[in-house]
N, C-alpha and C positions, 0 to 999 in steps of 0.2 A: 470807629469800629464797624466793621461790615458782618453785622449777622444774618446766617443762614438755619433754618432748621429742612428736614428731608427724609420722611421715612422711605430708608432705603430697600426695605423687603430683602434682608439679607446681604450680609455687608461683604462676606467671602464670595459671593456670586459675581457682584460688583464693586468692587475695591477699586481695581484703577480707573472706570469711570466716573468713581464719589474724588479722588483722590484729584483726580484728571481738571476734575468741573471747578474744586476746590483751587487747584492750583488759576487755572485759568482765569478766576471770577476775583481773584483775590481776594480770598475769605477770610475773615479775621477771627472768628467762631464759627465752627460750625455743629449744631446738634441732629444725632441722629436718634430713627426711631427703627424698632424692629430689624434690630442685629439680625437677629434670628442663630445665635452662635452663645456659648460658654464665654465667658472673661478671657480665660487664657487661649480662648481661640480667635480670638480678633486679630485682625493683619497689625498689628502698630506699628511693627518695619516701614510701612510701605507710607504711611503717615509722618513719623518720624525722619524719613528718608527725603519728604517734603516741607519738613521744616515747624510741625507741628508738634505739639506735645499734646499727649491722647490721655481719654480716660473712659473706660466700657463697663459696661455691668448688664451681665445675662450668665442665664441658667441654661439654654438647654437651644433646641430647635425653634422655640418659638419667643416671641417680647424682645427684650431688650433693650437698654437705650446707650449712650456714646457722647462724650462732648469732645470736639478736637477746634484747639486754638493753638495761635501764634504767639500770643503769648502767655507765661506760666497761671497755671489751673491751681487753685485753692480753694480750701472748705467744699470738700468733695462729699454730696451726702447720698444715698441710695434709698431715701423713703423720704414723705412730707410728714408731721406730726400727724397723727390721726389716721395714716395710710389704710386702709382695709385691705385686706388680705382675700384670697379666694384658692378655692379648690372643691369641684366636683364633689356631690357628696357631703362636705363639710362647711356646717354651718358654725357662727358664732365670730367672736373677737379674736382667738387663736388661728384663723385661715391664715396660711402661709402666705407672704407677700410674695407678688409677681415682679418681675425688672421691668418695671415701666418708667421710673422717676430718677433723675441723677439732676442733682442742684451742685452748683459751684460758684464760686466767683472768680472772672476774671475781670481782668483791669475797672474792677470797684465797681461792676455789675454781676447781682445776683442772675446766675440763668440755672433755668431751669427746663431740661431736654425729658418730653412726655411723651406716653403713650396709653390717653385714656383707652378703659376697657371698650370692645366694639360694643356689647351689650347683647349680641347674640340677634336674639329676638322678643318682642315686645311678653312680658309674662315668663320670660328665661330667667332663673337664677342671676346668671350673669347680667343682664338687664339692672334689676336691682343694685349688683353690686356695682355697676356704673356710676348708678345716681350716688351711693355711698361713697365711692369715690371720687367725688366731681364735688359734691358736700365737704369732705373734709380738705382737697384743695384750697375750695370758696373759705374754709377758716381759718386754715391758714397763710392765705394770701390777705382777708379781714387783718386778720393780728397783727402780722409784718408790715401791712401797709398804715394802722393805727398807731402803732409803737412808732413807727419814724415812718411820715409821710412823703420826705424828699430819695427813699432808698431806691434805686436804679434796681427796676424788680421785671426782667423778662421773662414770662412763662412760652414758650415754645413748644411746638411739637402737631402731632398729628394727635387732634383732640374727638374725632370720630363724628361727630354734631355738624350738620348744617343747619346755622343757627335762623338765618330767613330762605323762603322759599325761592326767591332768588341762586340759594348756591347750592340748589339742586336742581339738574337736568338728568339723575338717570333717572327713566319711567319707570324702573320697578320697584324705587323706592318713592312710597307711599305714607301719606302722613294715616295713622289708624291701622295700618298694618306691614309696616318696618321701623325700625330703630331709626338713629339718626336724626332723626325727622319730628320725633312725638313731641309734645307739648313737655313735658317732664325734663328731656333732653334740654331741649332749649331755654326752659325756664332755667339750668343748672350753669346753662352758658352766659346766660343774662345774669345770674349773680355775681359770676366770677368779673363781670364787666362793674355790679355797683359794689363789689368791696372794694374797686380802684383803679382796674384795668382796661385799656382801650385796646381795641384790633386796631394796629398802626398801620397794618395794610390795608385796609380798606380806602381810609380817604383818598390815599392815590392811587387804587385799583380797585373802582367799585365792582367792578364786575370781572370773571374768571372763575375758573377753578382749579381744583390743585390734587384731582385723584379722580382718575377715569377705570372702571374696570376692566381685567384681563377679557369679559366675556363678551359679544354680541357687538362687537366693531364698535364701542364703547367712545373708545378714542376717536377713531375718524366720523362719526358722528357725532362731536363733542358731547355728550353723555354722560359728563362727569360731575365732579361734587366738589364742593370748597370743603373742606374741610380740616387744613393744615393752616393753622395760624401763628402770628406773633402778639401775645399780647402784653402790653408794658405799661409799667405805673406813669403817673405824669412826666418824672426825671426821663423815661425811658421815651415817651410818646411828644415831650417838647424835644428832645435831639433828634428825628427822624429827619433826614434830608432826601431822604428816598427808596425807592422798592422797587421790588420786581417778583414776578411770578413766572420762574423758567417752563415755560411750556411744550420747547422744544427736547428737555430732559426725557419726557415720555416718551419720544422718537428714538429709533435706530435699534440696534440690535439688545436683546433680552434688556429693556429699561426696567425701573420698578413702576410701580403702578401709581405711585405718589411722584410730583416733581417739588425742585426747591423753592424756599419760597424767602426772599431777601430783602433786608432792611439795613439802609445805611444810617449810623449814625455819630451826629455831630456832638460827641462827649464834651463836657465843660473839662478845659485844658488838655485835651486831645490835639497832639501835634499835627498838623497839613503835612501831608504827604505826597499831594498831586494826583494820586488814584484816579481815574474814571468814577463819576459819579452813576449812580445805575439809575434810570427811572422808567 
């Protein structure tokens, strides 16, 4: 299985270059983040027409997430247990959930396509509800991985945290006064690592990043930020055979500001195909 996760920054802006990249790279899943579109506004034609069977969940202009495979998508869910909710103004356990979370399973791996909160800024509402949501993640990835420890458990997605100082290069994010970066963040990143979970890309891509901003030549000054992971329980992190962090996606005309970021893996009883292995 060749999984891919990719916050596209709006998936009708860029359809046939996610679709394009997908075809070309030979992608066996792929999760997106930041639709930025309604459910029934998503291209699935254009997906479908490539051989994919899709599945989206968003509200409006902003969030959203997407899982598109090769082959068929079951146990489609749109929240984690414990999800917290947010909304401006409104506090408490009734906050209406945001479209950040879509879990499935395909071919006998859980994935799970994210889009943790950005957290604003340090002392924001949203800040808080970050940790809140990155806590009830951490439980429920705890649970699922204690109930059955051999279950093929991908979490994916653009998690917002650069979790060492390493996979930060933009200067004007600062540890003490930016998100991203604080000790709280990271500390929420490191649990999610001991209830069970390894970043499979790292071992063979210690270095890179994977989100450079629109502002201040970002990009051509490499100036960018890690923070688009895969991360898998044992089952998922013993099958890696290899990765890649497309770099050149942020190149060319209107890209998103996140590139993909890919991991091949060698499933037990997983047929050979001959594919290009990617490293």
């Amino acid at each position: 299985m060749r999984l891919a996760t990719w916050n596209v920054n709006s998936i009708r802006a860029r359809v046939d270059r996610i679709v394009d990249f997908a075809v070309r790279e030979h992608i066996d899943v792929l999760a997106m983040q930041e639709i930025k579109c309604k459910t029934e506004q998503f291209p699935f034609d254009r997906f479908e027409e490539a051989g994919f069977h899709v599945e989206a969940y968003g509200f409006s202009q902003w969030n959203g997430v997407a899982i598109a495979s090769r082959e068929p998508i079951s146990d489609v869910r749109t929240a984690f247990p414990g999800m917290p909710g947010f909304e401006k103004g409104h506090n408490g356990p009734d906050a209406p959930q945001e479209a950040r979370a879509m879990g499935a399973t395909i071919g006998g791996v859980e994935v799970w396509s994210l889009y943790v909160p950005n957290g604003r800024s340090l002392g924001d509402p949203h800040y808080f509800y970050k940790l809140d949501w990155l806590s009830a993640l951490e439980q429920y990835t705890r649970e699922s991985l204690t109930a059955n420890p051999d279950l093929p458990l991908a979490l994916v997605g653009d998690f917002n945290i650069a979790p060492t100082d390493a996979d930060n290069g933009d200067p004007t994010v600062v540890q003490g006064f930016a998100t991203h970066v604080s000790p709280p963040e990271r500390e929420a990143f490191a649990a999610l690592e001991a209830a069970g979970l390894q970043d499979v890309v790292r071992p063979l891509i210690p270095t890179g990043f994977t989100y450079w901003d629109y502002k201040q030549l970002r990009f051509p000054r490499n100036e960018g930020m890690r923070i688009d992971f895969i991360l898998g329980s044992h089952a998922i992190a013993d099958a890696v055979t290899g990765a890649t962090i497309h770099r050149d996606e942020r190149k060319g005309e209107a890209p998103s500001d996140h590139v993909p970021v890919v991991v091949d893996l060698d499933l037990e009883g997983e047929d050979d195909d001959d594919r290009p292995m990617i490293f």
